[in-house]
C-alpha positions in Angstrom: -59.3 12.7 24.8 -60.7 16.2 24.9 -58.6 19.0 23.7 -56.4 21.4 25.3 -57.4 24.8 24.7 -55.8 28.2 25.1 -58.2 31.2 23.1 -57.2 34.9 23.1 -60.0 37.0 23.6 -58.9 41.0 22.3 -62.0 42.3 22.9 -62.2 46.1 21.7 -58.2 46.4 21.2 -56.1 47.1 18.7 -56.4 48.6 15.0 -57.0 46.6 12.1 -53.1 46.5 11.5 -52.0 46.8 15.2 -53.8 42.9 15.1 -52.7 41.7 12.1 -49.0 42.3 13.8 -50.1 41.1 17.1 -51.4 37.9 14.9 -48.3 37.0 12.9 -46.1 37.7 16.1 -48.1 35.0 17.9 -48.1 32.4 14.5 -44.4 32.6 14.7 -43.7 32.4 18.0 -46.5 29.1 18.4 -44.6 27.9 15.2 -40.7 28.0 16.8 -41.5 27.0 20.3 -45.3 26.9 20.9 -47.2 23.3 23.2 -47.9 20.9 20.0 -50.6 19.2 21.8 -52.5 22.9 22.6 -55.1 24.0 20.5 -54.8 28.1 20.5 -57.2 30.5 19.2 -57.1 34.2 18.3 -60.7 36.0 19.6 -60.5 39.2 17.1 -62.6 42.0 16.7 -64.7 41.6 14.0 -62.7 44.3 11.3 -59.3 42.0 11.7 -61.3 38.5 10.6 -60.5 37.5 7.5 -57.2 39.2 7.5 -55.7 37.6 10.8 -56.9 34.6 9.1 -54.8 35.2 6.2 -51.7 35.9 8.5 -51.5 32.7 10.2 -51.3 29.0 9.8 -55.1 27.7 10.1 -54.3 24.3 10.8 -52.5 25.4 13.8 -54.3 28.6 15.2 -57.7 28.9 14.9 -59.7 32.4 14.9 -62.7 33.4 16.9 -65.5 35.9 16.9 -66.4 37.3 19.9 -70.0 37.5 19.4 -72.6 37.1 16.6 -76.2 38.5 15.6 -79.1 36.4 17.3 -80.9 36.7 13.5 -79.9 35.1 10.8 -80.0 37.6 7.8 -81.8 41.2 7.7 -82.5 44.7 8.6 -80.8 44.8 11.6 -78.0 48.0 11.1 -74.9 47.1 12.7 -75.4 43.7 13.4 -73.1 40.8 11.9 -74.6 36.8 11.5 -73.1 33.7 12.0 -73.0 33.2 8.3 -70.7 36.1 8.0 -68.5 35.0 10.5 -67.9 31.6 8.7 -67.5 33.7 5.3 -64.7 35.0 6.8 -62.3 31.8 7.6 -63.0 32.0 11.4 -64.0 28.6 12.9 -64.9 29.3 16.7 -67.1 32.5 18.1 -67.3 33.8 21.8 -70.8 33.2 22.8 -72.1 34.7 26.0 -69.3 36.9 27.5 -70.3 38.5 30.7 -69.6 41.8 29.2 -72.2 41.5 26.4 -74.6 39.5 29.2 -74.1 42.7 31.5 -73.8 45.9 29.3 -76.0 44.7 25.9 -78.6 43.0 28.1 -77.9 39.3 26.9 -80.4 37.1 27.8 -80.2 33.0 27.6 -83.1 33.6 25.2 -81.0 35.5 23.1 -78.0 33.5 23.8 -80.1 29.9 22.6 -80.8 31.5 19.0 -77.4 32.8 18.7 -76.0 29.2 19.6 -78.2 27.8 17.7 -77.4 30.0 14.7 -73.7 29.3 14.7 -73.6 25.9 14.9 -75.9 25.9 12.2 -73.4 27.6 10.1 -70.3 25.3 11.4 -69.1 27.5 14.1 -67.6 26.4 17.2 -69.7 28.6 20.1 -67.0 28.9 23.2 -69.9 29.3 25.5 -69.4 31.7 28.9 -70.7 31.7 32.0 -70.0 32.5 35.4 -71.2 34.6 38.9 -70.2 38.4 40.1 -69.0 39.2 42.9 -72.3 39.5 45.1 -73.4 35.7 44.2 -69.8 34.1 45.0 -70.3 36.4 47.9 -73.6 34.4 48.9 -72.4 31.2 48.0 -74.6 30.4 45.9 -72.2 30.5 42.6 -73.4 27.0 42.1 -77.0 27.4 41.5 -76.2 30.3 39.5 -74.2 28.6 37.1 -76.5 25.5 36.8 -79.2 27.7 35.8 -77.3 29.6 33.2 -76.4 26.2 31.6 -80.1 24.5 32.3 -81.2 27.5 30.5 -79.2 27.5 27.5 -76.5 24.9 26.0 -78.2 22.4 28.0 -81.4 22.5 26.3 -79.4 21.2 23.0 -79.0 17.8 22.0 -76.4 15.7 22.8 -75.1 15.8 19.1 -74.8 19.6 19.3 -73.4 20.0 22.9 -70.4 18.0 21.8 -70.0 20.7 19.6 -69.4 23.3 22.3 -66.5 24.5 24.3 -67.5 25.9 27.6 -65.5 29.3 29.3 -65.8 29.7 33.1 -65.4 32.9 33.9 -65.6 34.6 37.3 -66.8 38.4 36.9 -65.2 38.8 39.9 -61.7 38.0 38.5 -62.4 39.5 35.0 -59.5 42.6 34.4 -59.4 42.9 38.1 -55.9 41.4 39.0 -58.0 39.2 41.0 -57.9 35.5 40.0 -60.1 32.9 41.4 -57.7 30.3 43.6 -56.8 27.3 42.1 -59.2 25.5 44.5 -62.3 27.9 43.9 -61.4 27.1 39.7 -60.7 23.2 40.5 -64.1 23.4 42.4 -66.4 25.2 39.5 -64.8 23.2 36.2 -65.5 20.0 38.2 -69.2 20.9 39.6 -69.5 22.0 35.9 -67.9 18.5 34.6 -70.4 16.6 36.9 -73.7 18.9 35.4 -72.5 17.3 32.0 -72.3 14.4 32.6 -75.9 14.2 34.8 -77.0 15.5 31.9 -75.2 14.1 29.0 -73.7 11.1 30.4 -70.2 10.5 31.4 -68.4 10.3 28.5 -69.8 13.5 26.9 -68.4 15.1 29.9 -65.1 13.5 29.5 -64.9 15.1 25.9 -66.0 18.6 26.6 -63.2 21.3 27.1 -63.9 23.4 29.9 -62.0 26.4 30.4 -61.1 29.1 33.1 -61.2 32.7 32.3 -60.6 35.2 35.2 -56.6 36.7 35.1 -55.6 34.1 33.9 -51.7 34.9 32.8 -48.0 33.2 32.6 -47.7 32.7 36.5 -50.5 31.7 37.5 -51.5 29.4 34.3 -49.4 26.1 35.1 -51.1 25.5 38.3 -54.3 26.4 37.3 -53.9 24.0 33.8 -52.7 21.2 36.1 -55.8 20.5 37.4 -57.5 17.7 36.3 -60.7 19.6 35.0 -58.9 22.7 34.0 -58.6 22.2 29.8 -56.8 25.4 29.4 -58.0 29.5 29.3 -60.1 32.1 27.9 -57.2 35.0 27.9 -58.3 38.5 28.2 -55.2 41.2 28.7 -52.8 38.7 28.7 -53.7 37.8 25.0 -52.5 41.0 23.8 -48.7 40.2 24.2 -47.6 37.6 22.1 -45.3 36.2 24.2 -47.1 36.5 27.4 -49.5 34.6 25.5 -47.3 32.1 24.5 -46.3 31.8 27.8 -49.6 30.6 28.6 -50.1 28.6 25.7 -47.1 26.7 26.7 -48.0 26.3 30.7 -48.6 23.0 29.9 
């Protein structure tokens, strides 16, 4: 049965000690009252790892990078590896986030040796992908997305794709108040679903999580998780209020 999966993603918010708060708030509140049967996941910036780690219980919330260098080791200034990120206690990175695909100039080659670098160093890649506005707009969201998967995770073996958790997430609906319907989410998880399992075969499909990240927040999360390939969020904002985020968490 594949998992139920809600995953906080802070982005480039709060301080070091503004997210170790924000972290501790959420393991408490997930620990009193939080969905047993949800897997949740903090997505922290890079400086709050291994001490968010510390601050919560790791066999109940696991912690994210949101990105990771496409070399393994070097001279590359700034940059932070896959190894790193598992040094630090954190179990899942965010892989292919439209904001590093639009404003760092992420490409799928890039985005094949970072995958490729974090599951070699026991990472779990949540894997984005998704359309702006102007392709939804041209219907043509589908080929879009096929060819950002044909590109990248699908090129893996099956072994390794059942590795991955996949994040659908409209641009369009990305910290705009605008959430895809129900149906247009429904729609793109299942077409999604059905690219797996062409691919894969059926039962890999059945076991993959597929998420829906677009605005995703307490009112409009128990509709959208009640569909039937809906396995939970990718939370922006909303992930940044422990319990609006527990709200979420507990949708289901």
């Amino acid at each position: 049965m594949r998992k139920k999966i809600v995953a906080g993603n802070w982005k480039c918010n709060t301080t070091l000690q503004e997210g170790v708060q924000l972290a501790k708030s959420v393991n408490d509140l997930v620990a009193k009252e939080g969905a047993a049967d949800v897997v949740v996941v903090l997505g922290t910036p890079f400086t709050h790892i291994t001490s968010v780690v510390s601050a919560v219980d790791t066999n109940r919330i696991g912690v994210a990078a949101q990105n990771c260098a496409a070399e393994a080791k070097g001279a590359f200034t700034g940059e932070v590896s896959a190894a790193m990120v598992k040094s630090t206690g954190a179990e899942y990175v965010i892989l292919g986030h439209s904001e590093r695909r639009e404003y760092y100039g992420e490409t799928s080659a890039i985005l094949n040796k970072k995958v490729a670098l974090a599951l070699e160093n026991g990472l779990t890649p949540i894997y984005c992908c998704g359309e702006a506005f102007e392709v939804r707009n041209a219907n043509t969201q589908n080929d879009f997305v096929k060819t950002q998967l044909d590109e990248t995770i699908f090129t893996l073996s099956a072994d390794d794709f059942k590795k991955i958790v996949i994040a659908y997430e409209p641009i369009w609906a990305i910290g705009t108040g605008v959430t895809a319907s129900t149906e247009q989410a429904q729609e793109m998880l299942a077409f999604i679903r059905g690219l797996i399992a062409e691919k894969y075969g059926k039962e890999i499909a059945e076991e993959t999580s597929i998420l829906y990240g677009g605005s995703c927040n307490a009112k409009n999360a128990p509709e959208l998780f009640a569909q039937p390939d809906i396995d939970g969020g990718l939370i922006g904002g909303a992930s940044l209020k422990a319990e609006d985020f527990l709200a979420i968490i507990n949708a289901y």
